[in-house]
N, C-alpha and C positions, 0 to 999 in steps of 0.2 A: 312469569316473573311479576309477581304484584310491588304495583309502586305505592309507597305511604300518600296521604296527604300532605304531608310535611314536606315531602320529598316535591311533591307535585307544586306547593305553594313556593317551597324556597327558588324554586326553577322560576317560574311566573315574577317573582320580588326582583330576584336578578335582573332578569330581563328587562324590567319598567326602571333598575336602577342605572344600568349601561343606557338606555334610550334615557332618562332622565338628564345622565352626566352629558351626553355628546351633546347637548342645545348649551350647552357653558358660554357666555361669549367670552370667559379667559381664558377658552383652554386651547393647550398649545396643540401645536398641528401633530405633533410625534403621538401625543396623548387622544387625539380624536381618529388616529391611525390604529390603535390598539384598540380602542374601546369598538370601532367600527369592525374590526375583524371580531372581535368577541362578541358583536350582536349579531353578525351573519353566523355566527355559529351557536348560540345560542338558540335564537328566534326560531326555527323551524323546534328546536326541543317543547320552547315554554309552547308554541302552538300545538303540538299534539297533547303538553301536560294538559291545557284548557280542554282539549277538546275529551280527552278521561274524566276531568273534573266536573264537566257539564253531564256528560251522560252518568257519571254518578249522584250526583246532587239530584238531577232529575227522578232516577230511580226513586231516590229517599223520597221525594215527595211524592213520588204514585203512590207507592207502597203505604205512607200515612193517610195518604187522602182513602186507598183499599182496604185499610185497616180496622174501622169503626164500627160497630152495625148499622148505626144510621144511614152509612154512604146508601146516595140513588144507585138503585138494582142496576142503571143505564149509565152512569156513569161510571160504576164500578168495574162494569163489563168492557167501556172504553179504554178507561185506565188499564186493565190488566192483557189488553190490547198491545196497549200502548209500549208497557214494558216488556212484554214480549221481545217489540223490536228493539227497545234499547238492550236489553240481553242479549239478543245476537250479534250488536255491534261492539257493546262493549269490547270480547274480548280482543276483537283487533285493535281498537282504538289503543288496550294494552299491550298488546305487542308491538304496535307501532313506535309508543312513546319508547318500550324496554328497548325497540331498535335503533331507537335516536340516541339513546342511554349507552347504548358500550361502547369502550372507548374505541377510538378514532385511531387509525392509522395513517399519520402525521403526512404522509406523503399522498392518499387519496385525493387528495386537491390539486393537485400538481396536475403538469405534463409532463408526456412523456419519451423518454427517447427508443423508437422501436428498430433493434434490429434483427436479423435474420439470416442465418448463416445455412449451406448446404452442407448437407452432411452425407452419411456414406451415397455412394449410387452412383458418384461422378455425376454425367452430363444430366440425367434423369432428377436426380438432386436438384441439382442448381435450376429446373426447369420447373419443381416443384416450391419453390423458394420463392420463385417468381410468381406463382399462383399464390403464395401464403400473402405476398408484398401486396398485391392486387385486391386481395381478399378483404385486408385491413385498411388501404386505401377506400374499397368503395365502403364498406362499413363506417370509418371514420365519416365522409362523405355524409353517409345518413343520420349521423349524429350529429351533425351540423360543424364537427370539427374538422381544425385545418390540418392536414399532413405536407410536411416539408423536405424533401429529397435531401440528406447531408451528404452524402455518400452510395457509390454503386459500385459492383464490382462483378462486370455481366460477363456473361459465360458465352462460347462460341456458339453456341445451339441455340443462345437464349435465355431467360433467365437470371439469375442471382448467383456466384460465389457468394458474395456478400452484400449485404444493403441496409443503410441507416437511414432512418427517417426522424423527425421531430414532430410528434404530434401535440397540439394544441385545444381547448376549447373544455367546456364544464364535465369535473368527473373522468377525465380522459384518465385516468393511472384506476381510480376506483376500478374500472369497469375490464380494463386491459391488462390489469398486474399479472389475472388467472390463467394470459396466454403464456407466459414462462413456461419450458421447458421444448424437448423432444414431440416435432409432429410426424408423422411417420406416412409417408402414402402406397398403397399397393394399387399398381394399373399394369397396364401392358404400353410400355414405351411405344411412340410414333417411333423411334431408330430398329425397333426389334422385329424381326422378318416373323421366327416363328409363334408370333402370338402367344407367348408365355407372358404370366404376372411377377412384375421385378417391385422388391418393397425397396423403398427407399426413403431417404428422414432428413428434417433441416431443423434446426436451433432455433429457437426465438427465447427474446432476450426483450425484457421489458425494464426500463429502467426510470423511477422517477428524476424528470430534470428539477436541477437545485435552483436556486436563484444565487447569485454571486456572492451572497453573503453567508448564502450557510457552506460554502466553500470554498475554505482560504488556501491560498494556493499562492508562495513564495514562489517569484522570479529566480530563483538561485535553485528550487525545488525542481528546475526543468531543463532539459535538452533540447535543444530546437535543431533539427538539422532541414538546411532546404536544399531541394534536388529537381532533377529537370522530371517532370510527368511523363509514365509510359502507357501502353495501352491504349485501349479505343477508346475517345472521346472527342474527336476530331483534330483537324490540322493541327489547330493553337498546340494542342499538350507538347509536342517535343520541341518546342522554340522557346518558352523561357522558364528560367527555375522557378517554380512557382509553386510546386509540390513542397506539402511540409509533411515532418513527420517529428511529433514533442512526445519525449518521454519524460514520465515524473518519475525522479529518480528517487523519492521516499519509498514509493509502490509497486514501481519496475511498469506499472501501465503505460503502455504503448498505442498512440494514433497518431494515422498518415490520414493525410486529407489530400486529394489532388483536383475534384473535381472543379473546381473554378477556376478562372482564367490569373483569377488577382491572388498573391500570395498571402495578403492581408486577409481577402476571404474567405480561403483556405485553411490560416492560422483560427481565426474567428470563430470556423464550425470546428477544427479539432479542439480549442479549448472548451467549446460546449459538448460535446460529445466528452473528452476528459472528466470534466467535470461531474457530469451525468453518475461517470465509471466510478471516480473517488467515493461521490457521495453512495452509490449502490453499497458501496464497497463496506463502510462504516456502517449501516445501514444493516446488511448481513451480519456486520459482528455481533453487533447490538440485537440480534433477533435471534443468534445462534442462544443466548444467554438464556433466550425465553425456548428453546428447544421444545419440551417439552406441552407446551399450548401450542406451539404452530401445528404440530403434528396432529392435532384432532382437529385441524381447518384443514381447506380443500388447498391440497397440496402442499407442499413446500417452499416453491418458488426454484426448486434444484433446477438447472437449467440442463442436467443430465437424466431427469426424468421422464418416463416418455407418457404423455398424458393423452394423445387422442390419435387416432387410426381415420387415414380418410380413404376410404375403399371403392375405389372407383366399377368396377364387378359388379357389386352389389348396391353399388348408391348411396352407400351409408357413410356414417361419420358417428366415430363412439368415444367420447368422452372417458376412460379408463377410472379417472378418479372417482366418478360419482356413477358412474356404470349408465350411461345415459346414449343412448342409441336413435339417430334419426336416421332416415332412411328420404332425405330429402338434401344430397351433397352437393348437387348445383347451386340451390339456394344459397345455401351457406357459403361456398366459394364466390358469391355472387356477390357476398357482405351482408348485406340485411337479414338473411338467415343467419348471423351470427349470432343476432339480438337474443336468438331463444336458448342458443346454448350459453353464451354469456350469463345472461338470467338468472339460469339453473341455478352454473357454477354460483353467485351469487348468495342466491336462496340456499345455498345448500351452507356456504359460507356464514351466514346469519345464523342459521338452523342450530350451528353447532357452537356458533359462542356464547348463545341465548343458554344454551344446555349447561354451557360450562359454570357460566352466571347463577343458573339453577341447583349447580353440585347436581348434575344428572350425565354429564360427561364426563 
C-alpha cells in the first residue's frame, strides 16, 4: 500500500495541530480530554508517517547527489551504499505506517472480560477449563496485566463449570479478542483406568468491557432477585442472602454473582459482567452488517467455532484457522508460550486487511 505525500504531510499537520491546541490556557478540561485522547491516537501514526518521509527524502537526495558525471567515483560508490539500505528499510517503514493507517477496532483499547465455560466431556471438561483459566492468568501475568477473579463455578474433580475474570492493562482486548471460540483438548483423563484418549472442548468467550457510558442501562430495564448462596465457597455462603441474580429484561441476559460475602459486591461485579454482555451484544449486531469483511479475517469471533486442538499425545497445539502447528504444549499452557501463537493470529490478521486495502483480497 503506497502512502502519498499529501497523505503523509496531512498526518504530521494534524498531529502539531492537536499538540499545538492542548498548551491553550483557555481551554476547557472536557476539550483537553478529547484532544488528549486524539493525540495518543494519532502520535504513533504521524511517527512512523516521519519516519517514510525521512527515508524517502533521503533517497531523493542520494540519488541527485549519484546522478551527475561529476560526482567523486568514492563518494558515488558511498552513496549507492547508502541507499541500498535505505531500500531495504523502506518497505517496512511502509507497511508499518499502512499498519497504523487501517481502521481501528473501537474496542482494541479496552479490557476485557474473559470467560470460560466447560463443554462436552463432563469432569474432564471442566478440568480442562481450568488449565485454559490458568493458562490466560499466567499469560496475562507476563504482559504485565491485571486479571481479576468475578466469578467461579468449580467442578468436584477440579477445575471450571464456569469462570469469569476481568482482565486489565495496555492492548488487553487487542491481543485476546482471537481467543473466542471452541478449545478442544485430546489426553488420556487421570479418572480413565484403561489409558484411552478422550477429546473434550470448553468455550471461551472474550468480551470487551465498556465504560459506564457507553452503556445505558435503565433501572426499570432490570430484575434483581437476591437469594441465599449455594455451593462450595466456604461457611459464610448459606448464612445470608447475599447472592444476586439481575436480569435485563430488554435482552433477556441473565447474571448471578454469588461469590462475595457483601451483596452490594456481588450486585457490583454482575452489573460489570452485564454490561460487558449488552455491549458485546450491539457490538455483534453492528459487525454482522460488515459480514462479509470479517470473513476474510482470522476468524469470526463465533464462540461456536472451534479454533485450536491442544493434544496432549503428541505435544502439540494447532491453531485450525491459520493452520499453524507448535509442537511445544507445555509452553503454551504455561502462558508465555501463548505470546507466539497470539502473534501469529495477529500477523495473519493485519496480513489480510492490508490486502483487502490493496483490492487483493
Amino acid at each position: 500500500m503506497q502512502i502519498s505525500a499529501e497523505r503523509i504531510a496531512q498526518i504530521e499537520a494534524r498531529r502539531d495541530e492537536v499538540q499545538a491546541s492542548m498548551t491553550r490556557a483557555d481551554l476547557p478540561p472536557e476539550e483537553f480530554v478529547r484532544l488528549s485522547k486524539e493525540y495518543a491516537e494519532i502520535e504513533p501514526v504521524a511517527r512512523a508517517a516521519h519516519e517514510v518521509r525521512r527515508l524517502r527524502q533521503e533517497l531523493a537526495a542520494l540519488e541527485t547527489m549519484t546522478g551527475g558525471e561529476e560526482a567523486d567515483p568514492l563518494m558515488r560508490e558511498m552513496a549507492q551504499e547508502e541507499m541500498q539500505l535505505l531500500k531495504s528499510q523502506l518497505p517496512d517503514a511502509e507497511r508499518a505506517l499502512a499498519l497504523q493507517l487501517l481502521p481501528r477496532d473501537s474496542a482494541d483499547a479496552r479490557p476485557a472480560m474473559l470467560e470460560i465455560r466447560a463443554g462436552t466431556g463432563g469432569d474432564e471438561a471442566a478440568l480442562f477449563a481450568g488449565d485454559l483459566f490458568r493458562m490466560y492468568q499466567r499469560y496475562a501475568d507476563a504482559q504485565g496485566w491485571k486479571l481479576e477473579l468475578l466469578s467461579a463455578n468449580a467442578s468436584e474433580q477440579g477445575g471450571f463449570k464456569e469462570v469469569v475474570a476481568s482482565v486489565n492493562g495496555t492492548g488487553v482486548f487487542a491481543k485476546l479478542k482471537f481467543e473466542s471460540g471452541v478449545h478442544r483438548v485430546q489426553r488420556v483423563p487421570a479418572t480413565e483406568s484403561g489409558g484411552r484418549i478422550h477429546t473434550s472442548a470448553a468455550t471461551v468467550a472474550i468480551l470487551p468491557e465498556p465504560e459506564e457510558v457507553d452503556v445505558q442501562i435503565a433501572d426499570s430495564d432490570l430484575k434483581i432477585d437476591i437469594y441465599r448462596a449455594s455451593g462450595a465457597g466456604g461457611q459464610h455462603v448459606n448464612t445470608t442472602d447475599s447472592a444476586v441474580r439481575i436480569t435485563h429484561l430488554p435482552s433477556g441476559i441473565v447474571v448471578t454473582q454469588q461469590d462475595e460475602r457483601s451483596q452490594h459486591k456481588n450486585k457490583a461485579k454482575a452489573m460489570q459482567v452485564l454490561r460487558a454482555r449488552i455491549y458485546e451484544a450491539e457490538r455483534e449486531r453492528t459487525q454482522s452488517e460488515q459480514a462479509g469483511a470479517r470473513k476474510a479475517m482470522v476468524g469470526s469471533g463465533d464462540r461456536s467455532e472451534r479454533i485450536r486442538t491442544y493434544n496432549f499425545p503428541q505435544g502439540r497445539v494447532t491453531d485450525h484457522r491459520i493452520n499453524l502447528t507448535l509442537h511445544r504444549l507445555p509452553e503454551i499452557l504455561e502462558g508465555p508460550g501463548l505470546s507466539e501463537v497470539i502473534g501469529a493470529l495477529v500477523a495473519e490478521d493485519e496480513a489480510a486487511r492490508l490486502a483487502q486495502l490493496d483490492g487483493v483480497g
